[in-house]
PyMOL Python script that loads the backbone (N, CA, C, O; Angstrom):
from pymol import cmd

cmd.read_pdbstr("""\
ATOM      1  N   UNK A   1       7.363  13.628 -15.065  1.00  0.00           N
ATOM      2  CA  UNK A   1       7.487  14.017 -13.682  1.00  0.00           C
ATOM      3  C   UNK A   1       6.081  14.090 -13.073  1.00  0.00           C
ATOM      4  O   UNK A   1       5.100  14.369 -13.762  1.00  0.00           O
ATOM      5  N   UNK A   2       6.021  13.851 -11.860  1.00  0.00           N
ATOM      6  CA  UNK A   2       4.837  13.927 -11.178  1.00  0.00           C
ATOM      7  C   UNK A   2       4.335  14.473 -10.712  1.00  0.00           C
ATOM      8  O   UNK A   2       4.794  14.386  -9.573  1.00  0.00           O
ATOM      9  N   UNK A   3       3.263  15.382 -10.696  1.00  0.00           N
ATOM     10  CA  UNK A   3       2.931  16.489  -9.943  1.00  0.00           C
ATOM     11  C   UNK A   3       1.681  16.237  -8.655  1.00  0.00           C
ATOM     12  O   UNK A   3       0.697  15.513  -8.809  1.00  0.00           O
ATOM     13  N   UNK A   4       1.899  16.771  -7.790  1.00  0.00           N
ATOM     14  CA  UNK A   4       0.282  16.716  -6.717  1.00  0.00           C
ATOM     15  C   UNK A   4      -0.248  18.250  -6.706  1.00  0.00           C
ATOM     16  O   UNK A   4       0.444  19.246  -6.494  1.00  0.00           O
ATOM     17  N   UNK A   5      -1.621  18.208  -6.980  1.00  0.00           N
ATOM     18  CA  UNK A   5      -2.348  19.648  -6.607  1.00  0.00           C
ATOM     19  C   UNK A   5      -2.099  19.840  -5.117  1.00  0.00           C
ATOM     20  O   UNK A   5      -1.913  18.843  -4.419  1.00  0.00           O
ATOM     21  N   UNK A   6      -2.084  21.055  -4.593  1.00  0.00           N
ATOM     22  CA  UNK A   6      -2.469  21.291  -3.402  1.00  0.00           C
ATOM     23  C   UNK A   6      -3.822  21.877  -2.875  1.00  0.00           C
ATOM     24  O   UNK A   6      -3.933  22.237  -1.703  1.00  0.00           O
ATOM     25  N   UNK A   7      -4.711  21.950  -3.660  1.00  0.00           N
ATOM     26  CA  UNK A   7      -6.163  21.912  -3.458  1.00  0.00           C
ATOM     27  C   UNK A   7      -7.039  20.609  -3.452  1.00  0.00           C
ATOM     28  O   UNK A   7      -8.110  20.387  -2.888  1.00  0.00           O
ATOM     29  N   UNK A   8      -6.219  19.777  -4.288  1.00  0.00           N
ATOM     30  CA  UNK A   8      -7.789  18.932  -4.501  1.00  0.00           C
ATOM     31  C   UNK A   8      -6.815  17.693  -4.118  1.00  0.00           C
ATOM     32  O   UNK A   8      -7.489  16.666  -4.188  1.00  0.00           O
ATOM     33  N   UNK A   9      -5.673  17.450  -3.795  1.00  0.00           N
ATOM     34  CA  UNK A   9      -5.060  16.027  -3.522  1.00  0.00           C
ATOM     35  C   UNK A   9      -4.694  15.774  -4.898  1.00  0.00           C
ATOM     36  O   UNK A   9      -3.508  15.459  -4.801  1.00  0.00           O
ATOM     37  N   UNK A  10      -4.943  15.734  -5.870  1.00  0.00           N
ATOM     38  CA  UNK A  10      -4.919  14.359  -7.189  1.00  0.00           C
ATOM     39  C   UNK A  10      -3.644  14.398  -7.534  1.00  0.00           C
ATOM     40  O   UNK A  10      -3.089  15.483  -7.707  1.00  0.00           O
ATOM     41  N   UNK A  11      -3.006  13.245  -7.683  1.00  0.00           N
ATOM     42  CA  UNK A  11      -1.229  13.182  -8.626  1.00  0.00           C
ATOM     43  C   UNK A  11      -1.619  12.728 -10.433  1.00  0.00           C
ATOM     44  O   UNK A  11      -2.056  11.672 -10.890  1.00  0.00           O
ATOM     45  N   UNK A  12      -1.280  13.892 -11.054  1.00  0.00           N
ATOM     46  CA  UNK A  12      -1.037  13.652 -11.921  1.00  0.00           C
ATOM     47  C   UNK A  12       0.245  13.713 -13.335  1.00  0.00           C
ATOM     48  O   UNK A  12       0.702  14.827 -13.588  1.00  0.00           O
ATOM     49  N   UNK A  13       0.617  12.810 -13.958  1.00  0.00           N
ATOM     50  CA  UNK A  13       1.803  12.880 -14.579  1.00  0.00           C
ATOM     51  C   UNK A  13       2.013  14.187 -16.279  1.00  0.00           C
ATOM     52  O   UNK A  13       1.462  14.305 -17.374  1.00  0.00           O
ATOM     53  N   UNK A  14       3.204  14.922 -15.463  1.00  0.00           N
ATOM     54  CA  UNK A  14       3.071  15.328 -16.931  1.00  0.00           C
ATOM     55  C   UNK A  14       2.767  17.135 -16.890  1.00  0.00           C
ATOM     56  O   UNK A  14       1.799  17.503 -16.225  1.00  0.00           O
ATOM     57  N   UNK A  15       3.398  17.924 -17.427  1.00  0.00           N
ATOM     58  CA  UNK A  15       2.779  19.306 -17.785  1.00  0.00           C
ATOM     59  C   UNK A  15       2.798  19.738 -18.954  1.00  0.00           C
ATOM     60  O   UNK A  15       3.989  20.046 -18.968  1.00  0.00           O
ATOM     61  N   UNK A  16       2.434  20.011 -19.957  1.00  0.00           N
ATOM     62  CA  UNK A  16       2.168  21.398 -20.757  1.00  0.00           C
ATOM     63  C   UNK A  16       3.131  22.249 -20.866  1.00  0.00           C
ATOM     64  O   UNK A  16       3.810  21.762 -19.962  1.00  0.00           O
ATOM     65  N   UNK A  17       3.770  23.147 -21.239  1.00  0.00           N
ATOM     66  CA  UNK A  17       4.532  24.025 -21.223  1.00  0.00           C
ATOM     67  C   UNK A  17       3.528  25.726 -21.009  1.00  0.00           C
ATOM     68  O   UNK A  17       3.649  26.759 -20.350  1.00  0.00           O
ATOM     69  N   UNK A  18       2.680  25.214 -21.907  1.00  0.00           N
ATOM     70  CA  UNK A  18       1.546  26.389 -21.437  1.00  0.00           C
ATOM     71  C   UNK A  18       0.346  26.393 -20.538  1.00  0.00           C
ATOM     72  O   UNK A  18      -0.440  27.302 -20.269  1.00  0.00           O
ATOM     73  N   UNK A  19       0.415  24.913 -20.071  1.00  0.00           N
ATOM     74  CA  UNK A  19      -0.586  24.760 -19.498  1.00  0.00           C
ATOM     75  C   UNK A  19       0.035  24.415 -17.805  1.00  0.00           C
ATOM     76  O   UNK A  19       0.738  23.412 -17.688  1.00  0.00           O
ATOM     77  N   UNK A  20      -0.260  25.296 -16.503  1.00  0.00           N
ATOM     78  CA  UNK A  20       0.576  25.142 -15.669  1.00  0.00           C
ATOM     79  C   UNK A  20      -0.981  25.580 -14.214  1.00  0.00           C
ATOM     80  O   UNK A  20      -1.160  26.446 -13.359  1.00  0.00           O
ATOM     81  N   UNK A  21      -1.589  24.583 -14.630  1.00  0.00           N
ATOM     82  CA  UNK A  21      -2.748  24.287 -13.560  1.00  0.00           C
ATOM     83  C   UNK A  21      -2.991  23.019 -13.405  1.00  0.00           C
ATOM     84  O   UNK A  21      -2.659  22.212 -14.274  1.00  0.00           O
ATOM     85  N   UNK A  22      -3.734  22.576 -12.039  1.00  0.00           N
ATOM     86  CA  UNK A  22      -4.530  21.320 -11.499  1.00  0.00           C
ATOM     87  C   UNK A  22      -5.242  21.051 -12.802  1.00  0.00           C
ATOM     88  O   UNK A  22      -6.061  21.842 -13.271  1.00  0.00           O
ATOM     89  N   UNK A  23      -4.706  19.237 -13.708  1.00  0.00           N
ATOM     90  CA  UNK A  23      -5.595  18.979 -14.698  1.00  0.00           C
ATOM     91  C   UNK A  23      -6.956  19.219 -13.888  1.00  0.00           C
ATOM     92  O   UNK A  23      -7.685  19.970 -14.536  1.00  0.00           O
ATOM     93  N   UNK A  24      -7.615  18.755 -12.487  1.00  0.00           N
ATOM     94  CA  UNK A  24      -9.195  18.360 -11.944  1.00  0.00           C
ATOM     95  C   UNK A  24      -9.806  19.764 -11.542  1.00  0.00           C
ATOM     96  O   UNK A  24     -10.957  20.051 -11.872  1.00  0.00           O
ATOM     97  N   UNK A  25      -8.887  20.760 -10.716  1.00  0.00           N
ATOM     98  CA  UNK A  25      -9.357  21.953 -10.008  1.00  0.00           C
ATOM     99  C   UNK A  25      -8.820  23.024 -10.449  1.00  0.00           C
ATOM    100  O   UNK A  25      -9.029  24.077  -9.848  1.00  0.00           O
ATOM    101  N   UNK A  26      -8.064  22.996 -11.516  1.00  0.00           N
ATOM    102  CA  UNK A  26      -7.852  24.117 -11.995  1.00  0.00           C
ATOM    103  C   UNK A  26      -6.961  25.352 -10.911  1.00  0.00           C
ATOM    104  O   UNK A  26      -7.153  26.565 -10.989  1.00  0.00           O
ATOM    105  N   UNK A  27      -6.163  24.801 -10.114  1.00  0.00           N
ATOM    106  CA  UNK A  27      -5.419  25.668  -8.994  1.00  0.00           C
ATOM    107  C   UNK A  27      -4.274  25.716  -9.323  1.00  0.00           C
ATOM    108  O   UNK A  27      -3.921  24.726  -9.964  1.00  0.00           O
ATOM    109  N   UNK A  28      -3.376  26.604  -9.126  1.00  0.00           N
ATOM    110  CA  UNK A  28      -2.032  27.036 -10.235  1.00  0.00           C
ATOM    111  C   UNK A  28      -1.455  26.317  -8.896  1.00  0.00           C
ATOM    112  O   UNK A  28      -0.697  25.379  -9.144  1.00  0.00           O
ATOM    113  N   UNK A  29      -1.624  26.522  -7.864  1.00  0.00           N
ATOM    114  CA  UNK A  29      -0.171  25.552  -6.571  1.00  0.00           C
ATOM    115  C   UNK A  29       0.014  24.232  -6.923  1.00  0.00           C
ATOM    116  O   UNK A  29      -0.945  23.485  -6.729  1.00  0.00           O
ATOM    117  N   UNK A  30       1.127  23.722  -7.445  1.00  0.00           N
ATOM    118  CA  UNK A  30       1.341  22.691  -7.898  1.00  0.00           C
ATOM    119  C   UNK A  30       2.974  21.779  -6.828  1.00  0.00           C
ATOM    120  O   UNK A  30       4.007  22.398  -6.574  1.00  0.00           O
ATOM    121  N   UNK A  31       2.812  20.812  -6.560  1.00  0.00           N
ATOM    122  CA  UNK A  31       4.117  20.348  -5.609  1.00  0.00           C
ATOM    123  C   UNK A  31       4.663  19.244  -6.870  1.00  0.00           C
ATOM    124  O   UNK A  31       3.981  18.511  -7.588  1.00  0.00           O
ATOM    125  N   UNK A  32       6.081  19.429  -6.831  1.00  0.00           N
ATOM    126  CA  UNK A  32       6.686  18.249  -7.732  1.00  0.00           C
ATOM    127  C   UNK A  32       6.512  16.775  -6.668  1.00  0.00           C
ATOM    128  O   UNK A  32       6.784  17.072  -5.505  1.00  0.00           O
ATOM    129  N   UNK A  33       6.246  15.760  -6.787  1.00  0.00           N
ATOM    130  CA  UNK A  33       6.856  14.661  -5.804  1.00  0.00           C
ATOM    131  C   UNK A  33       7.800  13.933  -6.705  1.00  0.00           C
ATOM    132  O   UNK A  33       7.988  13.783  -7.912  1.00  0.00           O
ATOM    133  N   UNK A  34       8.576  13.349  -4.959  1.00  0.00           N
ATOM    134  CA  UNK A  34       9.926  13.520  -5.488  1.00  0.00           C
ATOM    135  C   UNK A  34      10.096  11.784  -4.753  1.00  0.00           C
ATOM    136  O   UNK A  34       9.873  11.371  -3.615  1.00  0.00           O
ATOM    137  N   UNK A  35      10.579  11.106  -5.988  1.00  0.00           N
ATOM    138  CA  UNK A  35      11.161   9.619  -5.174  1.00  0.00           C
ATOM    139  C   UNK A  35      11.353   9.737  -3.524  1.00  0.00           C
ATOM    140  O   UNK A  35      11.601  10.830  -3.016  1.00  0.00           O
ATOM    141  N   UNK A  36      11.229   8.614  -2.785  1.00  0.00           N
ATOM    142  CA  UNK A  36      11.777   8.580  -1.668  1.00  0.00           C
ATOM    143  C   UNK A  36      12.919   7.866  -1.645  1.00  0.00           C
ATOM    144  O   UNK A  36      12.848   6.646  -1.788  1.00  0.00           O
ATOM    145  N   UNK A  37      14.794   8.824  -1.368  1.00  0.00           N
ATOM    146  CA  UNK A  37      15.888   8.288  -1.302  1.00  0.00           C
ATOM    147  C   UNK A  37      16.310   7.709  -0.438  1.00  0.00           C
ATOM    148  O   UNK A  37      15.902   8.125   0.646  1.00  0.00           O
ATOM    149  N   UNK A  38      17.144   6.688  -0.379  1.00  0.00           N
ATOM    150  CA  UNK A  38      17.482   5.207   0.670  1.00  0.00           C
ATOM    151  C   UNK A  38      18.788   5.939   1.139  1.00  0.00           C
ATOM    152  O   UNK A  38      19.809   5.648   0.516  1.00  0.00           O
ATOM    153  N   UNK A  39      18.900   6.966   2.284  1.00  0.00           N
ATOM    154  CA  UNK A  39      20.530   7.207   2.601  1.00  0.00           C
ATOM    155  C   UNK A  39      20.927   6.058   3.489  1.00  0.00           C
ATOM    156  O   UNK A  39      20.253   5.310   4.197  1.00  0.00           O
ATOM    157  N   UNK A  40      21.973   6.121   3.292  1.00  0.00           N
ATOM    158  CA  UNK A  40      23.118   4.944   4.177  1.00  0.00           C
ATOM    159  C   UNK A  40      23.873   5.689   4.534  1.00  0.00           C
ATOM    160  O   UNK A  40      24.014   6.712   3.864  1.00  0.00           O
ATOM    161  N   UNK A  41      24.769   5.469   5.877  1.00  0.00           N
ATOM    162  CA  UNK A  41      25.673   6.247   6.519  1.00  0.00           C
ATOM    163  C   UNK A  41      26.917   4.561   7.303  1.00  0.00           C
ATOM    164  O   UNK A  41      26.676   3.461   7.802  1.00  0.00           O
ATOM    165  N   UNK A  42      27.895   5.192   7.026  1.00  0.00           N
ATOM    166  CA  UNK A  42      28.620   3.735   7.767  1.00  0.00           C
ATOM    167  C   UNK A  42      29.030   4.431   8.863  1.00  0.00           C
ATOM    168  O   UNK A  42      29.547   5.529   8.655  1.00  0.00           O
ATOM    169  N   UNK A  43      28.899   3.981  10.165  1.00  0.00           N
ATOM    170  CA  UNK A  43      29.322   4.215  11.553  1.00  0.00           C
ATOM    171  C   UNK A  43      30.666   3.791  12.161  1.00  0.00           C
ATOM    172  O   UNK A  43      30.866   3.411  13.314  1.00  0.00           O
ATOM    173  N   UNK A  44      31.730   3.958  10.953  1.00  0.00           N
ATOM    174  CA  UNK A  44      33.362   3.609  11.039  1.00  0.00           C
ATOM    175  C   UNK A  44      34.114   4.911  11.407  1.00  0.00           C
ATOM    176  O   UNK A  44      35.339   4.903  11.529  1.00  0.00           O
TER     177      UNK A  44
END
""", "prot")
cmd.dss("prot")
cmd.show_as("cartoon", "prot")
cmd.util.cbc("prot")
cmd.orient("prot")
């Protein structure tokens, strides 16, 4: 899974179970990113 810091920008893959900081800045706020999903809607 992919993670982005919210201090320093960087995406990196992957956590630790004990380890739950920015691999670069060391900042515990961490955002999952998440695929971007294709919705469809039919207008019937």
């Amino acid at each position: 899974m992919n993670y982005v810091c919210s201090d320093c920008g960087k995406e990196f893959d992957g956590l630790d179970s004990d380890f739950i900081r920015c691999l670069y800045c060391d900042s515990k706020v961490l955002f999952k990113k998440t695929p971007p999903i294709l919705k469809t809607f039919s207008t019937d």
